[in-house]
N, C-alpha and C positions, 0 to 999 in steps of 0.2 A: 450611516445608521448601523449603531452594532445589531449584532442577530439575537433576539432578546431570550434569554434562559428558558423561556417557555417551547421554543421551537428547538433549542438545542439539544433539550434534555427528550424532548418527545421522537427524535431525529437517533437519540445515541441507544433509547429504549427502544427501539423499533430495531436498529442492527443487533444487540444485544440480544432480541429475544431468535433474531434469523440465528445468531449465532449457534444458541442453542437448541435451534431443530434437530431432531434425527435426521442428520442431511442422506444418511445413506446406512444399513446394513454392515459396514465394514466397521463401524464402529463397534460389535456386538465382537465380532472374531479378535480381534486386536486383546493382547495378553491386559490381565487387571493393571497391572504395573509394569511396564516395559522395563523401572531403572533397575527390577531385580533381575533382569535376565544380562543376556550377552555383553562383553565388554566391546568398545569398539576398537576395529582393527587398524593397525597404520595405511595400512593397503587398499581400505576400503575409503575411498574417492570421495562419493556421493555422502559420507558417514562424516570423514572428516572436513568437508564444505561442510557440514550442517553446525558441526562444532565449532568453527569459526567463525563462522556467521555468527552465531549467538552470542559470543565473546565481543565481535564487533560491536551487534547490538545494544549489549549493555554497556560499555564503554561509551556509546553514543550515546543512550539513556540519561546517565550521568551527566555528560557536558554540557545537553538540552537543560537540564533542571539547574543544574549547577551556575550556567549565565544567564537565567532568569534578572540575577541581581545588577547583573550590570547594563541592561538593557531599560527603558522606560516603561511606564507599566502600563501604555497603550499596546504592547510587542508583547506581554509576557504572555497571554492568551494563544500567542501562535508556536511560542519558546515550548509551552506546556501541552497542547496537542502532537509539537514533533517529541518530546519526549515520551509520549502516551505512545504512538507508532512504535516507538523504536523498542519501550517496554513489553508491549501487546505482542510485537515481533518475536522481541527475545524469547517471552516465556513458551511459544507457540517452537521454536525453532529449537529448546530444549528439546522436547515430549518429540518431535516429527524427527527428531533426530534417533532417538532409543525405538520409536514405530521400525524406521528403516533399518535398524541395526539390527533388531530382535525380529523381523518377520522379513525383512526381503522386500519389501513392498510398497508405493508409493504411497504417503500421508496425505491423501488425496483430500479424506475431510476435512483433517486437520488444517490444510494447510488454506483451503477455503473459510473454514473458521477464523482462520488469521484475517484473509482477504476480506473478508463481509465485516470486520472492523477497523482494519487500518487504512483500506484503501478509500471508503468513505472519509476518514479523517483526511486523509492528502488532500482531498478533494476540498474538505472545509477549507484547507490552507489560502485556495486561491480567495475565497469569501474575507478569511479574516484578514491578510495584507491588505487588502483593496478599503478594507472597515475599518482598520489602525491609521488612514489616512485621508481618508473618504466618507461622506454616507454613499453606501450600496442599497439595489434592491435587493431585498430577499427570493428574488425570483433566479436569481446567477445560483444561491445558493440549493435550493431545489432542482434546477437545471442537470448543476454538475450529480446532485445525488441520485438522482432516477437515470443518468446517461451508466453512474459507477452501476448503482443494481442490478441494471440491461444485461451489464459488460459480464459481468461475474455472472448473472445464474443463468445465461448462456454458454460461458466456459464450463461453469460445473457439471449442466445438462451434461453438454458432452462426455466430458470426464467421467462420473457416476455414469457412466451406461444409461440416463434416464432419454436417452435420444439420440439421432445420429450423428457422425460425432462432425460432418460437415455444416448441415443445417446450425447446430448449437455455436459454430465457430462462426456464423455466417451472423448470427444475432451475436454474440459474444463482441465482432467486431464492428457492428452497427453501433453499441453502444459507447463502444470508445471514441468512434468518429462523431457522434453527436455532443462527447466532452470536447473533443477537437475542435468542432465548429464552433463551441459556445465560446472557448479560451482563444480562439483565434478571430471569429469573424461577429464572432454574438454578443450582447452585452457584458459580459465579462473584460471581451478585448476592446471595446470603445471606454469603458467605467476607467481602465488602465491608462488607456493612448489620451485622459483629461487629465490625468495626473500631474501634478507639479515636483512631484519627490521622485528626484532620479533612484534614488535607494529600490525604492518599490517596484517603479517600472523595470530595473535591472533584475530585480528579485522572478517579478511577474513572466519576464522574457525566457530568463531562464529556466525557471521552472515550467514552460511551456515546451524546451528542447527535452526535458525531463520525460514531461507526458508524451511527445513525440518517438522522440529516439530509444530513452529508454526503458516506455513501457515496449517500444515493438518486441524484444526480445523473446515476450512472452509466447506474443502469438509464434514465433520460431521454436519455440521450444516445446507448443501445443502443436505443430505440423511434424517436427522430428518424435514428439511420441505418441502420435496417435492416427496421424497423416503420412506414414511413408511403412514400405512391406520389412522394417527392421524387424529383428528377433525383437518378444518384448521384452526380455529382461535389459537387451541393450536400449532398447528405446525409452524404458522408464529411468536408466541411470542419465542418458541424456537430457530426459524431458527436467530430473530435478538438478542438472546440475546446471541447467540454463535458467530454470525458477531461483536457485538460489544466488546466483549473478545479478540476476536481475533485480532482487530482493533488497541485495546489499548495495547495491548502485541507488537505485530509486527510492527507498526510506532514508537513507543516512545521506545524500545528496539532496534529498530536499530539504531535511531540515537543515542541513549546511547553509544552502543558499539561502534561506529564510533566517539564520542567524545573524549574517552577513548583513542584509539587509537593515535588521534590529539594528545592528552595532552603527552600522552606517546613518541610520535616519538619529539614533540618540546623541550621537556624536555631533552632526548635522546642528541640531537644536540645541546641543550647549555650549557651542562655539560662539 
């Protein structure tokens, strides 16, 4: 059963408008235009990760939209969401990039902003594989989206100073572990293990090492800049430059393996 427009669009309007909350104060200090100031330096680490990153992104952007055509048009629904991520990403990793260069300081909203709509999206990914193959309940798809919410404005707590920053890490990762359970032990992972399309189940599999392995990164890089007695300027160069690793592994890797998939199940069927 696909997920019918009415829940989808109510689901993408509801992140859109968190997005645009006053998430924090820092937003008000931050220069009108960041791209008229500072240029970036070869030297600056944390400056040139962010410029790469975005180069990445959009290149992935592209390829996403680009093999729509060659994939069936049960797949392009999923084709066009990893390109949305990778899009949302890129323009997000501009602007966080000129923040860091031009003030010193981590794009902490900004980069929340990103998160409160692309990592919802990931999260549809595992809904709409399962519904390009399957009927699903709409219930996996609610599941994973209140476990992402959890996860993030637990982290941000922390992060924005709106709480301490162990309790926020403490819900932060409750909400991860209840996405875990659902893609591994909950309807999600039984909807999968009925499956007859290896393409899928291969998609599904891996994209669960994805949410395992490579969202941990994050919380490592939330304990190196907020959980250990580092200087904070060293702590914050760490904390982004483990955010932005993990950014470009985890968005541009899942639509990969979701591509994959596509090409593999259309192929499958016109053989």
């Amino acid at each position: 059963m696909k997920i019918s427009s009415r829940i989808l669009k109510s689901t993408l309007g509801a992140v859109s408008m968190l997005a645009l909350l006053p998430l924090s104060s820092q937003a008000a200090t931050l220069p009108a235009s960041p791209l008229a100031a500072t240029n970036l330096k070869p030297d600056d680490l944390v400056g040139v990760s962010f410029w790469f990153i975005s180069m990445a992104l959009v290149a992935a952007t592209a390829f996403f939209f680009n093999e729509r055509s060659r994939v069936s048009q049960k797949w392009s629904t999923s084709l066009n969401v990893s390109g949305l991520v990778t899009l949302v990403a890129a323009v997000h990793y501009f602007y966080m990039r000129d923040v860091w260069v031009n003030t010193g300081t981590s794009p902490t909203v900004f980069r929340y902003i990103d998160w409160l709509i692309t990592v919802p999206l990931l999260m549809v990914e595992f809904y709409l594989i399962l519904s390009a193959v399957t009927k699903v309940s709409s219930g996996i798809f609610w599941r994973l989206i209140i476990g992402t919410f959890v996860m993030l404005i637990g982290g941000y707590a922390g992060e924005a100073g709106l709480m301490s920053v162990m309790p926020a890490f403490i819900i932060g990762m409750a909400g991860w572990a209840f996405i875990l359970y659902e893609i591994f032990a909950g309807e999600a992972s039984k909807a999968n293990a009925s499956l007859s399309s290896p393409a899928v189940k291969s998609a599904f599999s891996l994209m669960r090492i994805i949410v395992t392995v490579g969202w941990s990164i994050y919380p490592i890089g939330y304990f190196f800049g907020y959980l250990t007695s580092s200087e904070p300027a060293e702590s914050m160069t760490t904390l982004n430059l483990v955010y932005n690793l993990a950014d470009v592994l985890n968005k541009i890797a899942f639509g990969v393996i979701i591509w994959v998939a596509a090409v593999k199940d259309t192929e499958a069927h016109r053989a």
